[in-house]
C-alpha positions as CSV (number, residue, x, y, z in Angstrom):
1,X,114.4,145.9,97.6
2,X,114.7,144.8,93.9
3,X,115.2,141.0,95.3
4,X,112.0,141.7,97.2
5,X,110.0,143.3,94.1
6,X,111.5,140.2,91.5
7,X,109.7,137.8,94.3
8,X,106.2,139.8,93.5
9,X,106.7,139.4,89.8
10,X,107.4,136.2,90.0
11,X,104.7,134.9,92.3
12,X,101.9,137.3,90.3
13,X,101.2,134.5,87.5
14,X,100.2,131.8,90.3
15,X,98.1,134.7,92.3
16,X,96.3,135.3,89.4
17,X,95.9,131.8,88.3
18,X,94.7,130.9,91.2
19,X,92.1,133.5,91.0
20,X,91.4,132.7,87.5
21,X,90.4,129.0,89.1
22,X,88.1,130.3,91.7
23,X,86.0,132.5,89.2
24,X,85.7,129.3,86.9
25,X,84.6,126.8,89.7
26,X,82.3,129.4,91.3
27,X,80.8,130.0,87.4
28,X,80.7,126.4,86.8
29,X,78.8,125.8,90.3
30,X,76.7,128.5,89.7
31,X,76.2,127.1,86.2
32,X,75.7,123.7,87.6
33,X,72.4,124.9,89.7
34,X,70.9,126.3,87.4
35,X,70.8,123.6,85.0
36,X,69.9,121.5,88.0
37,X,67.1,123.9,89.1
38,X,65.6,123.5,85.2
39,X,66.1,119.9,85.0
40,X,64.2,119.1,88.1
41,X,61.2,121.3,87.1
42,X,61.4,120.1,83.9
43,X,61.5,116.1,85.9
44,X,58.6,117.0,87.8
45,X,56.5,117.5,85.1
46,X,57.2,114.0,83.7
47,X,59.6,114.6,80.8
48,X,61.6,111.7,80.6
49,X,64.9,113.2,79.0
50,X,65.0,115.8,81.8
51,X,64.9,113.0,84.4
52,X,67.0,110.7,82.3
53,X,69.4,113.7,82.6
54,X,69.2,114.9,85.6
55,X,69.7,111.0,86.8
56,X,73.1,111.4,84.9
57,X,74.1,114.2,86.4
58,X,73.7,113.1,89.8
59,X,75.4,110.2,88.9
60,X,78.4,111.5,87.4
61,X,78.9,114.4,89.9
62,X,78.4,116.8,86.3
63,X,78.3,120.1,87.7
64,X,77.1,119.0,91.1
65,X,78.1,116.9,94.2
66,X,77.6,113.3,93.2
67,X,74.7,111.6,94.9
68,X,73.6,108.2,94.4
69,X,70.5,107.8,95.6
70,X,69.3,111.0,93.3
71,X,70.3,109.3,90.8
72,X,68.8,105.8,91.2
73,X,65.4,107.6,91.9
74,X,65.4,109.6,88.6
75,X,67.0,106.1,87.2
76,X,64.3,104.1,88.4
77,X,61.4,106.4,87.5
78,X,62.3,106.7,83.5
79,X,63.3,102.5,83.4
80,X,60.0,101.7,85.0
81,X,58.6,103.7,81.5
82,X,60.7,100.7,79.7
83,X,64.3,102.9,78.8
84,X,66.6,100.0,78.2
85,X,69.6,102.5,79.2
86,X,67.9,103.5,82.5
87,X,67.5,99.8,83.2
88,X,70.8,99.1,82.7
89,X,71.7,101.9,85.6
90,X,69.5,100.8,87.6
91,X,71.1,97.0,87.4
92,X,74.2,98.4,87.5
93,X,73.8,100.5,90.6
94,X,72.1,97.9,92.3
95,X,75.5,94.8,91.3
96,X,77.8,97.6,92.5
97,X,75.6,99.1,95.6
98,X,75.3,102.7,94.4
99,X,72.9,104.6,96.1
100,X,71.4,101.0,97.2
101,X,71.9,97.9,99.4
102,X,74.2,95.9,96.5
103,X,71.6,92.9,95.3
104,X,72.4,91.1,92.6
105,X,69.4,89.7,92.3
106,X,67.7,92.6,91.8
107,X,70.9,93.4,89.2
108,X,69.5,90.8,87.5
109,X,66.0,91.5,86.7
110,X,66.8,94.9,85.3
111,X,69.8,93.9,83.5
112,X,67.5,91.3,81.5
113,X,64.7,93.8,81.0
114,X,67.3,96.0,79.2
115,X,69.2,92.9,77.7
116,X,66.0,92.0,75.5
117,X,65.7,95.1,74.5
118,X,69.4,94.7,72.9
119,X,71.8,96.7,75.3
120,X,75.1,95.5,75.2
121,X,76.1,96.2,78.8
122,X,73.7,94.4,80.3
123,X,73.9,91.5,78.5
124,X,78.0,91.3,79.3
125,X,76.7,91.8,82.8
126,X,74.2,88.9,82.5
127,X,77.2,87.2,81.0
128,X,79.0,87.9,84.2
129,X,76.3,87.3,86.5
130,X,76.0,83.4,85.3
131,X,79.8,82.8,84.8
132,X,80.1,83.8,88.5
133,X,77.2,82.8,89.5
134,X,76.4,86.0,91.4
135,X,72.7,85.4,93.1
136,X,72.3,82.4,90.4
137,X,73.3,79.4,90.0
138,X,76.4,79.3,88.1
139,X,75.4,78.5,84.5
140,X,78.4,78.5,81.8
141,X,76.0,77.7,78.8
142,X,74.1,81.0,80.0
143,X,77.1,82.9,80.6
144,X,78.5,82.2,76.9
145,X,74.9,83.0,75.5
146,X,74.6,86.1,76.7
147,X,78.2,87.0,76.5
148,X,78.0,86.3,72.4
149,X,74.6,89.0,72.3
150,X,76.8,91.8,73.5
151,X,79.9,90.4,71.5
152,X,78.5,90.7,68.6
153,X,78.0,94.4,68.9
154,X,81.6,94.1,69.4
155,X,82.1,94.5,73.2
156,X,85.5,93.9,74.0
157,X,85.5,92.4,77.1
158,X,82.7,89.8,76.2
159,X,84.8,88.9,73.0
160,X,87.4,88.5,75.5
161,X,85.6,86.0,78.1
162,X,84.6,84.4,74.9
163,X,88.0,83.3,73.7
164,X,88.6,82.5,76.9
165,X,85.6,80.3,77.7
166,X,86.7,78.7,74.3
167,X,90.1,78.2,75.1
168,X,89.8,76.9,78.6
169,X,87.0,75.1,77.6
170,X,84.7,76.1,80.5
171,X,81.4,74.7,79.9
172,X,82.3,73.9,76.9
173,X,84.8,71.6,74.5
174,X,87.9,73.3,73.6
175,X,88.3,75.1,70.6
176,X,91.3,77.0,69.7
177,X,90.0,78.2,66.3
178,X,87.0,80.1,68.4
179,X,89.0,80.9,70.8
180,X,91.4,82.4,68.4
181,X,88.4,84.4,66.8
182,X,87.3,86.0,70.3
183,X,90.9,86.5,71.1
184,X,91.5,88.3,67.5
185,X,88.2,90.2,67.9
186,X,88.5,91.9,71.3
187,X,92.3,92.5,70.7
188,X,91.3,94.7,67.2
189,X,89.0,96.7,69.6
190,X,91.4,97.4,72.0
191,X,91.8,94.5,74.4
192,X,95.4,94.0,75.5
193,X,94.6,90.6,77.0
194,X,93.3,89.8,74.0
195,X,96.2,90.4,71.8
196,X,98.3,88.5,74.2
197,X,96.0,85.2,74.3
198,X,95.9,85.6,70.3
199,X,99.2,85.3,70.0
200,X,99.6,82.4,72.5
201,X,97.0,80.4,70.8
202,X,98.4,81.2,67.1
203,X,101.5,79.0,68.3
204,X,99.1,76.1,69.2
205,X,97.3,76.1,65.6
206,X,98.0,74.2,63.1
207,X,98.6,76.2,59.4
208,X,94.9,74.6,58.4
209,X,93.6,75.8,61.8
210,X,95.1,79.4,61.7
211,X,93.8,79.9,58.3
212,X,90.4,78.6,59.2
213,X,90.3,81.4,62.3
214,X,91.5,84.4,60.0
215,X,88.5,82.9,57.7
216,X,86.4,83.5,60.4
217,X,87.8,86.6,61.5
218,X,87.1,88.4,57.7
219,X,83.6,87.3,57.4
220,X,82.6,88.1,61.2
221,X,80.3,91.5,61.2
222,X,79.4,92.7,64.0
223,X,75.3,93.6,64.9
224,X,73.6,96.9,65.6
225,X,75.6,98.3,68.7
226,X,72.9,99.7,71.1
227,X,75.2,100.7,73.9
């Protein structure tokens, strides 16, 4: 009997916590609809941050069940208003095939609306795009353009493919003091592959060269960063 009763007391805390985790989801669902439920009346009635944020949330699953093709309507309604981050969703959903038939085409003409309007992301993506030549025609001297716009508000990965465009000299004549730079830059912001590379090409520099790429590296600012 007291083995029996220790057993309760001991399986209480996971009873309760189990509870506990039911009443949070079903407040958090219940929470969930009703900001859904405002949001779309607020969306109907034109508001663009309501549809911009009900897009997100079907997107992301916030709250809700995630649904794709929610979210690239609401998407597409606010970038056809000319909202550079709505553009870039709507490339991206359409290079990955969210919610759509995956057309990279169709990537492409909104990732360049939004480019020119400065987002970073969609200009790595354009970078992408022409390096792979994914519905283009593979265009190196493209890919580095647009990779340097959304490099130089200090996107890792484009710093990245930089150095290595630089140091592999795709499309390009090989520079190991660039390619240093790149290398240096994206590895700062977090880029492992980018630390690795830097190292590899510091033992391939000469003294003049390595203190011409550290030069480079102390006056390099980066631009406006508009995400």
């Amino acid at each position: 009997m007291v083995f029996f009763e220790s057993a309760k007391i001991k399986r209480l805390p996971n009873y309760l916590l189990i509870l506990c985790l039911v009443a949070t989801l079903a407040t958090s669902c219940t929470n969930g609809e009703e900001e859904l439920i405002k949001l779309k009346a607020d969306a109907e009635k034109g508001r663009i941050s309501a549809q911009y944020s009900l897009a997100r949330m079907y997107y992301k699953g916030d709250k809700i069940p995630r649904n794709y093709k929610e979210a690239m309507k609401w998407y597409q309604i606010v970038a056809n208003k000319g909202n550079y981050r709505a553009q870039y969703f709507v490339g991206n959903m359409y290079f990955r095939g969210h919610g759509v038939e995956q057309d990279y085409k169709e990537a492409k003409k909104w990732f360049l609306l939004s480019a020119k309007q400065g987002s970073k992301g969609s200009q790595h993506f354009l970078g992408f795009i022409y390096s792979d030549g994914l519905g283009v025609n593979k265009d190196l001297n493209k890919a580095l353009k647009w990779y340097k716009l959304a490099a130089e508000q200090n996107d890792k990965k484009a710093q990245f493919f930089i150095g290595n465009i630089y140091y592999e000299g795709l499309g390009v004549s090989k520079d190991l003091v660039q390619a240093h730079l790149w290398f240096h830059l994206a590895g700062v912001n977090g880029n492992r592959k980018g630390v690795k590379l830097r190292g590899k090409v510091e033992q391939k520099l000469t003294p003049a060269q390595y203190d011409e790429a550290i030069k480079l590296y102390r006056e390099w600012k980066p631009k406006m960063n508009k995400g």
